[in-house]
C-alpha positions in Angstrom: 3.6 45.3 -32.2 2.3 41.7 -31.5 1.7 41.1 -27.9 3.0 37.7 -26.8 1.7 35.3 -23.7 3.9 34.2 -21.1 5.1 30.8 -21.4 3.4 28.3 -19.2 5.0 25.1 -18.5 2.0 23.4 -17.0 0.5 22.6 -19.8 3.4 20.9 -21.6 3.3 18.7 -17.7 1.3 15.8 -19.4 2.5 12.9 -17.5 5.0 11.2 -15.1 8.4 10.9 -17.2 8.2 14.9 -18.6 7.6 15.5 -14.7 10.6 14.2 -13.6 12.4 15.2 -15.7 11.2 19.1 -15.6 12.2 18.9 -11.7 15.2 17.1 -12.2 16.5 20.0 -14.6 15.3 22.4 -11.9 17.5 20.8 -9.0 20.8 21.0 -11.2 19.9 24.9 -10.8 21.6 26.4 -7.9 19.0 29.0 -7.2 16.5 27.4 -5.2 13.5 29.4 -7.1 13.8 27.6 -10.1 13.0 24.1 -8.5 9.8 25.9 -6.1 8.5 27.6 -9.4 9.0 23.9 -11.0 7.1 22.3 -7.9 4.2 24.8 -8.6 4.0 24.4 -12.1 3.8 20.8 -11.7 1.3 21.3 -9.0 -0.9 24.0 -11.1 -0.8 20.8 -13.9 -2.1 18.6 -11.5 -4.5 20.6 -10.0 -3.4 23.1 -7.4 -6.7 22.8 -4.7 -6.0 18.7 -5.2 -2.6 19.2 -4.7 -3.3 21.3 -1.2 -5.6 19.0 -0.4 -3.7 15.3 -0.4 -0.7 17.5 0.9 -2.3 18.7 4.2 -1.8 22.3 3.1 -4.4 25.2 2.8 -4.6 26.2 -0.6 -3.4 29.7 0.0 -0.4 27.6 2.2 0.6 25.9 -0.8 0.7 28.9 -3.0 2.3 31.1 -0.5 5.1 27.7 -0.2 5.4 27.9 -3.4 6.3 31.4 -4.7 9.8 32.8 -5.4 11.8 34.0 -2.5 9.6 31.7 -0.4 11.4 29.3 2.0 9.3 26.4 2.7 9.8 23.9 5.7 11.5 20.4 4.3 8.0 18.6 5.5 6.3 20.9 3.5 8.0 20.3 -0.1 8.4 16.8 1.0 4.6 16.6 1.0 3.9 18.4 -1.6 6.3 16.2 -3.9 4.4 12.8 -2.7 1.0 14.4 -3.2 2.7 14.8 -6.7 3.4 11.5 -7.0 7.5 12.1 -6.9 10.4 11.5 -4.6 13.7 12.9 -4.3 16.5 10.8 -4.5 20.6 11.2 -4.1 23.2 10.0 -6.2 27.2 10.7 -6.0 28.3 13.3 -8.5 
């Protein structure tokens, strides 16, 4: 039997438009895992210690924010996504 490796995402995170558009997809999901495992991916692309570091965050902060089930403050993600180098926006459905 052929073993298989888990998909990683990160590495297909090469630059700015892919980005946006990987956490856009993960916002339309309602499950709110989907867009902190997005967040992380993007952040493990970037470079997680980096990441924790123009954020503010420890790095075991920012891994702890970032895990499924986790339920991070608003300021948190919010500086997370700017040390990412993306905003949030809304728009009418």
């Amino acid at each position: 039997m052929a073993k298989l490796k888990a998909f990683d995402p990160s590495s297909y995170l090469t630059d700015d438009e892919v980005v946006a558009e990987y956490l856009n997809a993960a916002l339309e999901d309602p499950n709110p895992d989907v867009f902190l495992a997005a967040v992380g991916n993007v952040a493990k692309a970037r470079g997680m210690s980096s990441i924790a570091e123009e954020s503010g965050l420890g790095r075991e902060s920012l891994y702890k924010a970032l895990t499924p089930g986790a339920k991070p403050r608003y300021d948190t993600v919010l500086r997370v996504l700017q040390s990412l180098g993306v905003k949030i926006t809304v728009s009418a459905a």
